[in-house]
C-alpha positions in Angstrom: 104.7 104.3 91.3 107.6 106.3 89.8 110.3 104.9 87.8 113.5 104.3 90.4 116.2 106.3 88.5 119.0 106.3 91.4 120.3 103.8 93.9 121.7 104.2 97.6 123.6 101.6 99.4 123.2 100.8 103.6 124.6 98.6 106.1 122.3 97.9 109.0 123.9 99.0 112.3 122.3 98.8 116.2 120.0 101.0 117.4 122.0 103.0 120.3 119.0 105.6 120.8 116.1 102.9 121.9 116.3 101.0 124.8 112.6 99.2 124.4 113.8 96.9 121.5 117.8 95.7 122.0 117.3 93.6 118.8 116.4 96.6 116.3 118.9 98.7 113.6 119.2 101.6 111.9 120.7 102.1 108.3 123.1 104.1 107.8 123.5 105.1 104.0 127.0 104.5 102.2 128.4 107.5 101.2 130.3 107.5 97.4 132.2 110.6 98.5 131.7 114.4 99.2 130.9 116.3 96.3 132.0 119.8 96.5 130.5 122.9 93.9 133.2 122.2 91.7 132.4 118.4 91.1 128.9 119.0 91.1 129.0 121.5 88.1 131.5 119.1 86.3 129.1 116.5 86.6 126.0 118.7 85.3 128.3 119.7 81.8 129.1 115.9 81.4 125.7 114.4 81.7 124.7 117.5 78.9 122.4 119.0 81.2 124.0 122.1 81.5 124.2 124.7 78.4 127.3 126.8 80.1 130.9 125.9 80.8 131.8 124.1 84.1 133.9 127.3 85.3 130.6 129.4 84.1 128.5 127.5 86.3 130.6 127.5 89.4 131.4 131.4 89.4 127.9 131.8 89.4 126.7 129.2 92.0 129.3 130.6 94.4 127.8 134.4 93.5 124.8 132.9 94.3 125.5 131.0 97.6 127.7 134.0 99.2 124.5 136.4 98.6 121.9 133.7 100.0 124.4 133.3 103.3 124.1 137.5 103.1 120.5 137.4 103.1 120.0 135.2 105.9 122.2 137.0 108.1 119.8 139.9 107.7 117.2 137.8 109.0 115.7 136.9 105.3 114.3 133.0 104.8 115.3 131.7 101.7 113.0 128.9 99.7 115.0 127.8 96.4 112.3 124.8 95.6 115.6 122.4 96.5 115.8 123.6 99.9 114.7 125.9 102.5 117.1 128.2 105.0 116.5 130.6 107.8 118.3 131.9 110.9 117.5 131.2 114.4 118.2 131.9 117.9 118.8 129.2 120.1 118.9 129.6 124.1 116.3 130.8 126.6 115.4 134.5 128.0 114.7 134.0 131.5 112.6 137.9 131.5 111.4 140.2 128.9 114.6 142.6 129.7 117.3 139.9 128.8 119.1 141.0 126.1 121.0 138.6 123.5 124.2 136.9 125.3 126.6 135.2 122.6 127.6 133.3 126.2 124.2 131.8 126.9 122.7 132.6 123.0 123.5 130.7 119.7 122.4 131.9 116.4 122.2 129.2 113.2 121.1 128.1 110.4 118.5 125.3 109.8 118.5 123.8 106.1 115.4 121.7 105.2 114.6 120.0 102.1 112.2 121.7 99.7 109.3 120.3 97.3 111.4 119.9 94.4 113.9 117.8 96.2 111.3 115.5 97.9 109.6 114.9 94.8 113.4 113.7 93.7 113.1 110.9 96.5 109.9 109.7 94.4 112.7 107.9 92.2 115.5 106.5 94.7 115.6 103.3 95.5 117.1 101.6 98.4 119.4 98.2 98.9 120.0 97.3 102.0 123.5 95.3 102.6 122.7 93.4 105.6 124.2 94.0 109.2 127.3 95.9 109.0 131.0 94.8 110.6 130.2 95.5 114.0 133.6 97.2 114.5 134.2 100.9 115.7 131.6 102.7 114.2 130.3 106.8 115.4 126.1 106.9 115.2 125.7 110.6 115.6 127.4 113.2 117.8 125.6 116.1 120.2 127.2 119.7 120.6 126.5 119.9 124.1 126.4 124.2 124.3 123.7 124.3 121.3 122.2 121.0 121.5 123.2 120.8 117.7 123.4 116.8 116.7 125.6 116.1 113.9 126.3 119.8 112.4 127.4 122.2 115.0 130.7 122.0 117.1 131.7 124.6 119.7 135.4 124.9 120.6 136.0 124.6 124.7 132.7 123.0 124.9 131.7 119.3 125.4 130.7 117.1 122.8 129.0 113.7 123.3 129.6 111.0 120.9 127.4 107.9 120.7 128.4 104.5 118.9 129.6 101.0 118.6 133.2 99.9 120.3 134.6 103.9 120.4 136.4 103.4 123.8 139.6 104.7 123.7 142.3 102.2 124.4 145.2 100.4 124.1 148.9 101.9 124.4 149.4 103.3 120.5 150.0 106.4 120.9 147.7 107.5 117.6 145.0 106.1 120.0 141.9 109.0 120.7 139.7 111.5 119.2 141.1 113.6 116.2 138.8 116.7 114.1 140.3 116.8 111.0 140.1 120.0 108.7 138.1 119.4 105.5 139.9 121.8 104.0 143.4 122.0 104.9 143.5 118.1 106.3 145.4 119.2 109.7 144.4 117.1 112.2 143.7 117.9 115.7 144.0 115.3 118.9 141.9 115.7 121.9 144.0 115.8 124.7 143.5 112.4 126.8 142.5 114.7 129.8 139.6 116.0 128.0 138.5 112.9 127.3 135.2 112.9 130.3 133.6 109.6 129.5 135.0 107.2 127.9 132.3 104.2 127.6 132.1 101.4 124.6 128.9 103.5 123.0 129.7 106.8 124.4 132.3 109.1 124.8 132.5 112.7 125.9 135.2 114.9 125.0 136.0 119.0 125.5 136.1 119.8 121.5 139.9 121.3 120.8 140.2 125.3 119.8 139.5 125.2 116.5 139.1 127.4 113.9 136.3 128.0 112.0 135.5 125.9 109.4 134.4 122.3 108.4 135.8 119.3 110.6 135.2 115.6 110.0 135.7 113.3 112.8 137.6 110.2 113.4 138.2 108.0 116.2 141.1 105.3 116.7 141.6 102.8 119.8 142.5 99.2 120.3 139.4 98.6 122.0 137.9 95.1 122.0 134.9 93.6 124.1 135.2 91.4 126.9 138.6 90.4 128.9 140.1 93.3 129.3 141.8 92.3 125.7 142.7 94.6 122.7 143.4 94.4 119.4 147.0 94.3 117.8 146.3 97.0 115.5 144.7 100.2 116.1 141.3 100.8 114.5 139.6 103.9 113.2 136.4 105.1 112.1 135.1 108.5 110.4 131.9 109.8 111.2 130.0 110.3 108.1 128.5 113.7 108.7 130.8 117.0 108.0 130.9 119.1 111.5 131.5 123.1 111.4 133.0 125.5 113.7 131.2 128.9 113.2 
């Protein structure tokens, strides 16, 4: 058995996507923070595995990264050990004759774990918290136009979240479903109206005009179960998954 060299953390929440077993949970991995290239080339000079200068490292990596995304958009596949990347083409052709339709056809980007990386997970071990808070939480969102689930969103399109106590309600006005720019931390409210279901577990909302770039999501209500009640206070919950507008 290989020596555990790294820990993760996770809370135990329900298990929204099975319907056979009500009393079963899913864990849901606490998340230190996002690293970006920056932090992660920091990190490799102060542990002394890296022989070049921080600011070395990260010119390089980003040379790297902005030719890999160039390859694959010339249809290339890319196998790095770490990881795996390729292009493809989502959407059916109803005849032989149908050409590409960027109304009806998505292309993307699938990322996979590679060898090296598994082999990493050889030496992580896992402590499990107990059953989280069961307060608002988001379990995993669906891009409705590309059938993406917790990566793609597309503007003027529907989006379905699933999770634990997301109904929108209660009179605060900072109430509802906000995308938030990773970036540039501009946040963006979903109109009420384009709220389309609004459920305890689920909600379905028409994803804002946004630009492109990388979103996270949070949502804030009052919403309590049981007696038409709500809290004092409004609540909010970010989704722990990064979203992207192409």
């Amino acid at each position: 058995m290989a020596t555990v060299l790294h820990k993760i953390k996770a809370w135990l929440y329900d298990n929204l996507l099975t319907q056979d077993n009500p009393n079963d949970y899913i864990a849901r991995v606490i998340s230190e923070r996002s690293l970006n290239v920056n932090d992660i080339c920091e990190s490799a000079v102060a542990r002394g595995g890296a022989d070049v200068s921080a600011a070395a490292m990260e010119h390089a990596v980003n040379l790297f990264l902005k030719e890999m995304g160039y390859r694959l958009c010339d249809g290339f596949s890319i196998n790095t050990g770490w990881f795996t990347a390729s292009v493809h083409i989502r959407g059916v052709f109803d005849n032989p004759n149908e050409k590409f339709d960027p109304q009806k056809h998505t292309v993307l980007f699938e990322f996979h774990q590679g060898a090296t990386l598994r082999k990493e997970l050889e030496m992580v071990g896992v402590d499990i918290l107990g059953i989280a808070e069961t307060g608002v939480a988001v379990a995993h969102v669906t891009d409705v136009k590309t059938g993406s689930i917790n990566d793609i969103l597309t503007p003027n399109r529907n989006l379905k979240i699933a999770g634990h106590k997301i109904k929108i309600e209660g009179a605060d006005e900072v109430n509802g479903v906000y995308f938030i720019n990773t970036d540039t931390q501009e946040r963006t409210k979903v109109d009420a109206s384009d709220i389309v279901v609004n459920n305890p577990s689920e909600l379905i909302v028409i994803i804002p005009q946004l630009a492109a770039g990388t979103y996270s999501l949070e949502v804030t209500t009052q919403f309590i179960s049981g007696g038409g009640k709500v809290l004092k206070e409004p609540r909010s919950t970010v989704f722990d998954k990064t979203l992207t507008v192409q």
